[in-house]
Structure formats: C-alpha cells, structure tokens
N, C-alpha and C positions, 0 to 999 in steps of 0.2 A: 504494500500500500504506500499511499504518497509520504511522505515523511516532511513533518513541518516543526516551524519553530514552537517550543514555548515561553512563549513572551510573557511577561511577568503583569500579567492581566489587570492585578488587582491596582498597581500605579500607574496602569495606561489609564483607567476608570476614574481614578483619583482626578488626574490631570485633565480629564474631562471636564471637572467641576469647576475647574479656574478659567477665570478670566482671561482672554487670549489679547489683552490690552498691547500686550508684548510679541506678538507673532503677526506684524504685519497684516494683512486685510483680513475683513473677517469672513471673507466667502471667493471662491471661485469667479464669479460673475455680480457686477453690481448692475440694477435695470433700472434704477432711479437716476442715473447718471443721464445726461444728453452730452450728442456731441455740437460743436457749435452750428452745425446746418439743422438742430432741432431733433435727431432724429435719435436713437438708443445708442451708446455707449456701450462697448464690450470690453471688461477689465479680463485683460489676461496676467494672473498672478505670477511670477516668479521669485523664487526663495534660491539663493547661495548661499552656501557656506562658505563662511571669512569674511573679513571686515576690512580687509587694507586697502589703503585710498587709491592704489594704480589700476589695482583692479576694478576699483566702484568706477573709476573712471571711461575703465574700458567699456563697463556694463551700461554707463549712462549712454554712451557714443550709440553701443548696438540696440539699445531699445529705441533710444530716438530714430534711426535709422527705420526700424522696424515697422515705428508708430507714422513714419513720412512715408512707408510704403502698403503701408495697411489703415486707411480711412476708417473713422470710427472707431478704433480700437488703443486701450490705454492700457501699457503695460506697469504693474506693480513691484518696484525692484524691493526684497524686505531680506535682509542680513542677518549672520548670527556665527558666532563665533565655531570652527571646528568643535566636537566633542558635546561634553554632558550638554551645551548649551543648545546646539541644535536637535540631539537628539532630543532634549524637552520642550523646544518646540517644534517638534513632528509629531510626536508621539500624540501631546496636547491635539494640536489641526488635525491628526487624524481621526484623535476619538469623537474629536465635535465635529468630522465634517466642514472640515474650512481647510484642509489640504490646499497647495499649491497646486496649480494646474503644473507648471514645470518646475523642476527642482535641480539644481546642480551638486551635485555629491559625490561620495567616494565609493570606488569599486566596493569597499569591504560591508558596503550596508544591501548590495545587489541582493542577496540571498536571503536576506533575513525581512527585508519589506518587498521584494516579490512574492516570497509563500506566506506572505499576511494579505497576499494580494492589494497592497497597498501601491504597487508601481504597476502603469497598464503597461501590457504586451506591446510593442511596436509594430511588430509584424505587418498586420492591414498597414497602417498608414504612412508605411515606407513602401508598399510593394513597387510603387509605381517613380519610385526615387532613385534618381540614376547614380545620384552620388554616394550609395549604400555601395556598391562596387568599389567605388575608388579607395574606401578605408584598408588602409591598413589590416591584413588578417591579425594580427595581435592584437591591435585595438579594436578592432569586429568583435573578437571573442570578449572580450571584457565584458560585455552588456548580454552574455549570454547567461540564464540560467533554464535548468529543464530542456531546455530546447526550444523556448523561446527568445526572442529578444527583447529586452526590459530597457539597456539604455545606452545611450552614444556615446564614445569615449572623446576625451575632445583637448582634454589638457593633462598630457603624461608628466611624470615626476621618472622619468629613470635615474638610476647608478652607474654612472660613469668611473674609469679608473684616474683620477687626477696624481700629481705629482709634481714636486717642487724639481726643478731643472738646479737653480740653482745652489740647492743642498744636497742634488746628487752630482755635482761638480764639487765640493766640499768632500764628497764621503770618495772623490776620484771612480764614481760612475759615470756611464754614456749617457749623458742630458737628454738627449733626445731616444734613447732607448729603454722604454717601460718593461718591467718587468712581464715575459709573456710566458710564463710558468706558475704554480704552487711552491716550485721548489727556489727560483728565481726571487718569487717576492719575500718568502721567507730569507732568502739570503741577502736581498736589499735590503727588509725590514732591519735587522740585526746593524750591519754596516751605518745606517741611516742615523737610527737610533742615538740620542744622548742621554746621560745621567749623571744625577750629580749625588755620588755616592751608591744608594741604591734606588735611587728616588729617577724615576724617567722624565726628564723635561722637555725632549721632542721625542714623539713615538715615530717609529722608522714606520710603522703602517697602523692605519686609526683600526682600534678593534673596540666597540662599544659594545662595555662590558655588562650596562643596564640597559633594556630593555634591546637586545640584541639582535632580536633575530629577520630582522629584514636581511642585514650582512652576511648573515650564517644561514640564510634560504640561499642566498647565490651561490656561493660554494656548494651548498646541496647541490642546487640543481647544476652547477657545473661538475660535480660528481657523477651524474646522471644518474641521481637522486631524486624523488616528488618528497612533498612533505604531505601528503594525505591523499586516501583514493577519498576524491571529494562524493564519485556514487556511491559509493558504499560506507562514508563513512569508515574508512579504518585511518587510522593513521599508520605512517610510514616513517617516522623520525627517528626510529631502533633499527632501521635497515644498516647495513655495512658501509651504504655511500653514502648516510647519514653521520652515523659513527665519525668513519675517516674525517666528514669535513669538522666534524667536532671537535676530533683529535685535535687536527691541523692548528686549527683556530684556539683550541685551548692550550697547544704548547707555547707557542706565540707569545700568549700572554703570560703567560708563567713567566718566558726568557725578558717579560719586561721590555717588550720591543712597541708595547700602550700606554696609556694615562688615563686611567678608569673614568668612564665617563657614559652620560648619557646623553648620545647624540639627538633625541628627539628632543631636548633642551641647548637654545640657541647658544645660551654663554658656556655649553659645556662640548660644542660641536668642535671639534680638537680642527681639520682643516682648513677650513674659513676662518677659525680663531688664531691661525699662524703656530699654532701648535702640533702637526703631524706633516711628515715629509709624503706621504703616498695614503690613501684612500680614495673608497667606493664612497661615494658621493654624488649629490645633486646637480646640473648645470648651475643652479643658483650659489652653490660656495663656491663653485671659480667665480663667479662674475663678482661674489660679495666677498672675496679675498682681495680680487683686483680693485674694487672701488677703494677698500680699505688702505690699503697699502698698493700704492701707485706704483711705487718703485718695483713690483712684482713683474709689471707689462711684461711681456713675452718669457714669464720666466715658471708659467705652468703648464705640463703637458695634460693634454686630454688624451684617451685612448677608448676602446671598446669592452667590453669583457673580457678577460682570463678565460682560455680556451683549456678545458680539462681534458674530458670525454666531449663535453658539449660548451658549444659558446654559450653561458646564461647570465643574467642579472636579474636585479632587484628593480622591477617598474612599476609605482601604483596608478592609478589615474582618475581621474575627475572624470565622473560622465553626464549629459545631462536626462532626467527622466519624466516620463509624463506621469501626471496622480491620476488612480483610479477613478477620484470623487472629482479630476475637474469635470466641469459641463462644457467646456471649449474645447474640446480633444483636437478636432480638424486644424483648429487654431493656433492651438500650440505643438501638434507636430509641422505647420509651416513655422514656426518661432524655433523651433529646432533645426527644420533643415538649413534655415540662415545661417545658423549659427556654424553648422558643418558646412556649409560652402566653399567652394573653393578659396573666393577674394576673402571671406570674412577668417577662413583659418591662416591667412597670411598675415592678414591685419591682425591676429593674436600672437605672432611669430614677433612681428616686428614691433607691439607697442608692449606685450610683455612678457617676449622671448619663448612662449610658448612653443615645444618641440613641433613641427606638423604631423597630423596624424594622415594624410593625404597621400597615397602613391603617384599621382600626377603633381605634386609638387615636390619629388623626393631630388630632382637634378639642381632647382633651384634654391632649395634649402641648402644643401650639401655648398653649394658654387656660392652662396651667401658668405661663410664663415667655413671653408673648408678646414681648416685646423683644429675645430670643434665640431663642427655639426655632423661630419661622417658618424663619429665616434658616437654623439646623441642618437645621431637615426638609429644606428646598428645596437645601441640598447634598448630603445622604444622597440625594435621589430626582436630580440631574442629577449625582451623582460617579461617578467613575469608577477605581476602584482599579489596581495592580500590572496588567501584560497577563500575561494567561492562556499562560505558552507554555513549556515545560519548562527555558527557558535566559532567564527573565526576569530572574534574578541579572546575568547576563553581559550581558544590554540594556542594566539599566540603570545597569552601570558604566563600559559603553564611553557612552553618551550624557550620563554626570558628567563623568567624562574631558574629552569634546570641550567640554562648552559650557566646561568651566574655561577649555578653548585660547579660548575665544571670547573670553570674560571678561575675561579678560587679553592680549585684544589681541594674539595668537601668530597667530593665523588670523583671517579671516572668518568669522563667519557661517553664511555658506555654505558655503564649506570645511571647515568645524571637523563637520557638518552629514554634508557630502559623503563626510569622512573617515570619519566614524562608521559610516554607510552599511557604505563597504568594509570595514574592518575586522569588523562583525560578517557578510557576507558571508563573508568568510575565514573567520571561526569557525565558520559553522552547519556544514559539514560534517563537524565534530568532533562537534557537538552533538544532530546528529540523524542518525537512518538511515531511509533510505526502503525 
C-alpha cells in the first residue's frame, strides 16, 4: 500500500486556530478587488522562502514583468525566513486553507507535502510546454516524486571543489592543479594544513565536523554508494562504500588536517572565512571570499567533483510549486513557466548568479565565466540533493549525529555507520504507515 507521512497532526490543528496576520494574504484569490478598467482583479499568491534584499529585488523585477504581461492580475510577493519559520507558516495556510497558489522551496520538503497532497501534480499543465524538455535531467528529477511531477527546479546550490592557489604555492604545490584523487586530496590536505602546537589554524581541507553530512553524501556517492533505497525505504549508510567514505573522512580528521566547525553556520564556514586551503563548497564562498579579501582575485581555483568510481557531488535546489488549494492553477502554472524561461533563467544567472538549469543555454553559460562555470555546470548535472523520503529531516540528523561519534573517535566507523542504520530503523515505524 501507499506509504505516507505522519505528520504531527495535533500542531498542524493547533496552528489552524491562529491568526495568519503573519503569513501574507489570507486567501488564494481576492474578488473584491477591481482592476483599474473596472473589471475583477485576480491575486495570484506567491510565498518564498528567504528574506534577502537581492533577491526580493529580483522577485519585484519578475512579478512586475508578469503583472505588464498578464492584465488584470496582481501578484502577492509574502517572505519568510528558511526553516521552523516557514515551515509555521505552511503548515498554519495549509490547515486554514489560505495556501499559496505558488510556492518557492527546497527539494527536501518535495516528499513530505506531496503525500499530504498539499503540492499539485504538474503533469497536465506542463504537457503542452516545450521548455519541460530543455531542463536539465538532474534538475527534471528533482520535482519528481511517485512518479509524478510536483515541482520545477530553478535555483541549484551545488558543491564545487574550491582551493587556494596561493597557499598551494606556499605548501610548493601545482596552483593550478586540484587534487583529482581520495588519495591526492588527503595528501594535499596534510601538506596544506597549519598548526600551532596541536591546535589546526588552517585546515588543509574543510571537513565539517557538525552537522556533516551533505560532504560525507558526496564521497558516498563518489564511492558508488546511495545513502537510502528511497522505494523501499531501507537505508544504505552500513554498506562498505559507505563505510570506506567514513573511514576516509574520519581519518582526516583525526590527522587534524580540520577546524571543527559547523558549516551551515556562516561565521563558522572555514573557506569563505579564509580559514581552509581546499573545500566542497558553494559558488557563493568563492564569490564571498573574493568580495572579502580583494587581494585573493585570481588566486582561487574552481574544479568539478572528485572522480572515484563515479563523478558525484552534493546539489540541493530550490524548486518552484503549485498549492493544491490555489483556485488559479492555469494561472500560476503560466507564472511558473516564466519563470523557467529561457530569457528569464538568464536574467537569474546574471543578477544573482544563479547556476542555469537550461541545456540550451549550457555553451553560453560555460563561454560567460569559463574558469568557473564549467566546473558549476558539471556539479549541477552529476549532484545530487537532500533524499526524496518524507522523514529526510530525521536521516539526516541521525547520520550528523553518528559521523560526529566517528569524528571524534567515540566509535568506529563502522559502528558509528552500523549505529545509524539501527536507530533510524527504530524510527521508521513512527515515520511511516504502510
């Protein structure tokens, strides 16, 4: 039988009962509204998550656009910070019925508000869309679940391999040649590396030791490793190209070749903060190393993935989705395809930097900023984001958890690996209903 989330019922119910003063409009459609020729006004809602002013900018540009190409109709821009905050205002709009008609969010929630059927199907109202072809297959699959399609990919986050040129002309490395091994980087890392006593003051390779495991999925999967059969629910993190990539990563740090830290915390992202000579990282900490410290210009290399068994990385991505409960649907799947357009994902590229998800613009991206954007594309096409599974939260806290035990020498490895295993076994049966 179908297997669906159990969503914590009793506070979706709760959140019902507040006031949505704070979640942007209070309905899909307002019909009290007129437009200035007299005639009905069509609010079409939109809800992002994140609040930063470059972006709100972009969003103002493309609704206005929208709203100069669609008479009669007003689009509702309403923000809210990644995490508990948005997710309390979805939860809230969806129990009362005041859902966004479109919504911009992260790959990791695909699974858990499609089998609440809270996100509709695309399927109908793309059949007839030509630019459904041109996406990217890696970003295609994103917006897959069941074997429908739920939602557009539109704004990737890949893990690039970055690296300081000029602290590997300091350690008497080839500047211009990245490490293209497991066995290569660890032997960069080591040379790289400074201390002052026992204490590491630049890590020869960023290994974030808390909340870790986006870094330690790409070595999986460059192991040619999954981290979960996401049909069947089992996990796979005690497999042996699991293991290995644990080893690997947890000798590393033992040799003190890191600086304990938790990279989803900006003051403690060791590359962008000029504290680690080579890491897997965002296009955004080159650009926010180079803004920082000028004198860096030309002195960081960009590359692709580490080629194991398989070329893989860490990609997550931003998709946009349509609500079940809008009343606009027609409406807002055309407010979607603009958005995936050819011109308008260019104009994302270039006001903020946004990688294209587009195979018809893969020559002019590349030929844009060859020195970087190769290396971007070819992680956006071999990455691989959050697993698709309605309890991906709970994965991958228990597989942070364990590898910390690793890290720190509490467990093996293997154990720390093994443990994981059982423990989210214990859990699924909270997590899912067959």
């Amino acid at each position: 039988m179908k297997k669906k989330w159990l969503v914590a019922a009793v506070g979706v119910t709760l959140l019902a009962t507040t006031a949505l003063s704070g979640c942007g409009s209070g309905g899909t459609e307002k019909l009290n509204e007129k437009a200035s020729d007299g005639s009905k006004e069509t609010t079409l809602t939109f809800w992002r998550a994140g609040t930063d002013a470059q972006e709100n900018a972009y969003w103002s540009r493309v609704i206005s656009e929208f709203e100069a190409s669609h008479p009669g109709v007003k689009v509702e821009l309403s923000e809210a910070p990644f995490g508990n905050d948005m997710e309390t205002k979805l939860n809230a709009a969806y129990a009362s019925g005041t859902a966004p008609d479109v919504l911009s969010y992260t790959l990791a929630s695909v699974a858990q508000r499609a089998s609440l059927g809270q996100y509709e199907p695309l399927d109908a109202y793309l059949a007839d869309w030509d630019g459904k072809s041109d996406l990217m297959e890696s970003v295609a699959q994103t917006g897959y679940y069941n074997g429908k399609l739920y939602g557009l990919g539109f704004i990737p986050d890949p893990r690039v391999l970055l690296w300081r040129k000029d602290l590997f002309k300091e350690a008497g490395l080839d500047p211009e040649k990245p490490p293209g091994s497991w066995e290569e980087l660890a032997d960069y890392a080591q040379k790289l590396t400074k201390k002052d006593g026992n204490t590491t003051t630049l890590a020869g390779f960023a290994i974030p030791t808390s909340v870790g495991w986006t870094l330690w999925q790409s070595f999986v999967l460059q192991n040619g490793g999954l981290i979960i059969d996401e049909e069947n629910n089992k996990p796979l993190f005690d497999s042996p190209e699991a293991i290995e990539a644990t080893e690997y990563l947890a000798d590393l740090v033992a040799k003190g070749v890191t600086i304990p830290n938790d990279s989803t915390k900006s003051n403690e992202n060791l590359f962008p903060n000029g504290k680690a000579a080579i890491a897997y990282d965002s296009p955004t900490a080159y650009a926010n190393l180079q803004k920082d410290h000028p004198e860096l210009q030309g002195q960081i290399g960009v590359s692709g993935p580490i080629e194991r068994k398989q070329k893989a990385t860490f990609s997550g991505m931003r998709l946009l989705f349509m609500s079940s409960q809008s009343k606009n649907k027609e409406l807002a799947a055309e407010f979607m395809k603009q958005v995936l357009s050819k011109e308008e994902t260019w104009k994302r590229y270039t006001e903020l930097g946004a990688p294209v998800v587009l195979n018809s613009l893969k020559e002019d991206y590349i030929n844009d900023k060859p020195e970087i954007n190769q290396a971007i594309f070819d992680a956006v096409m071999y990455g691989k984001g959050a697993a698709k599974v309605t309890y991906a939260g709970k994965l991958t806290e228990i597989i942070s958890q364990n590898l910390e035990s690793a890290y720190y020498g509490k467990v093996s490895a293997e154990q720390a690996m093994k443990d994981g295993v059982e423990q989210l076994n214990k859990e699924l049966p909270n997590l899912i209903v067959k």
